[in-house]
C-alpha positions in Angstrom: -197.0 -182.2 -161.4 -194.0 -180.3 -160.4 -192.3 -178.1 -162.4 -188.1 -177.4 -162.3 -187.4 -174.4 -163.8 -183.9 -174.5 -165.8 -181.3 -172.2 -166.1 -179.4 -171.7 -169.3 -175.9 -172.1 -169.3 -173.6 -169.4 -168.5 -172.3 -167.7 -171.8 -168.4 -167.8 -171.8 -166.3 -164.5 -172.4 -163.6 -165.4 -174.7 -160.8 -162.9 -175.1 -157.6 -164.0 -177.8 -155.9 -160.6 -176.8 -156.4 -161.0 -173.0 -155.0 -164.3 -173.6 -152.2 -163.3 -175.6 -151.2 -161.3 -172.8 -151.3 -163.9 -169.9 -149.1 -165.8 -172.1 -146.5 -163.0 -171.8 -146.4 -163.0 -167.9 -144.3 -165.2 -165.2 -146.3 -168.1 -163.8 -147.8 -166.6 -160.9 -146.7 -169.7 -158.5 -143.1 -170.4 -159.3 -142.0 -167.1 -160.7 -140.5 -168.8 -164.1 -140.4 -166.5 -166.5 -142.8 -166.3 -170.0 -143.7 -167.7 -172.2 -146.4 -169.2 -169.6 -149.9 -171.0 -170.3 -153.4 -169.9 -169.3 -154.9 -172.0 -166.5 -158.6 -170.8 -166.2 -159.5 -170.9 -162.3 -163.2 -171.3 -163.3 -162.8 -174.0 -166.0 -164.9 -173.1 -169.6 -167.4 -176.3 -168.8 -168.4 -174.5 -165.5 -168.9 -170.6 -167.2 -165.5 -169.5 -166.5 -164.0 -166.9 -168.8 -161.0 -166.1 -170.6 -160.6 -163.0 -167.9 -160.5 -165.8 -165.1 -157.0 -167.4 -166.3 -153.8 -167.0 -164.9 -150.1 -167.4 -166.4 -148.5 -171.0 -164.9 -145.8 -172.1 -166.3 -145.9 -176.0 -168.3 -144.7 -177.4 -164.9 -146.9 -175.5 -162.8 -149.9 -176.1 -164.9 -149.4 -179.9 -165.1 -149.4 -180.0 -161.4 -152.3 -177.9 -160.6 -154.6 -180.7 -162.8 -152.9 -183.2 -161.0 -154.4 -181.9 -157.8 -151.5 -179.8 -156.2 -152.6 -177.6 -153.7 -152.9 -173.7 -154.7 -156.2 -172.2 -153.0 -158.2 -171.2 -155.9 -159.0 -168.2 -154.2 -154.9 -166.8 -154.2 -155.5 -167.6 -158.4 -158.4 -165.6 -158.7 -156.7 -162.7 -156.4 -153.4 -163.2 -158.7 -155.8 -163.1 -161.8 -157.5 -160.0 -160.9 -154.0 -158.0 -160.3 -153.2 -159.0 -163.7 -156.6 -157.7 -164.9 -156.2 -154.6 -163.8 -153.1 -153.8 -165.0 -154.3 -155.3 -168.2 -157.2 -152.6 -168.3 -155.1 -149.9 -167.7 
């Protein structure tokens, strides 16, 4: 008998206020100015957290789920810019 050991799933951060302030940002490919909508790099089903979003604008965001190419990696770097200005 072989036994697979499982893993729970990752608990999500949720932050309203973090959130709140992505909203206030320009989208972070195009430049348009706020109000902009939080794309989370790491999506919620797969653990990601609030902290992981970035500001897109409508446009922006619609394209990115229709598989336009932005290397996840330049959101995440965009992401943690905004973090850390954020924090301070």
């Amino acid at each position: 008998m072989t036994l697979v050991q499982t893993h729970p799933k990752p608990r999500r951060h949720v932050d309203k206020d973090y959130l709140a302030y992505i909203r206030l940002q320009r989208c972070v490919v195009c430049n348009a100015p706020a109000p902009s909508v939080p794309h989370h790099v790491i999506s919620r089903g797969a653990g990601g957290s609030d902290r992981q979003t970035v500001p897109v604008c409508w446009m922006c965001h619609a394209k990115i789920h229709a598989g336009y190419n932005i290397p996840k990696d330049e959101l995440l770097k965009a992401g943690k810019r905004l973090e850390a200005k954020y924090s301070d």
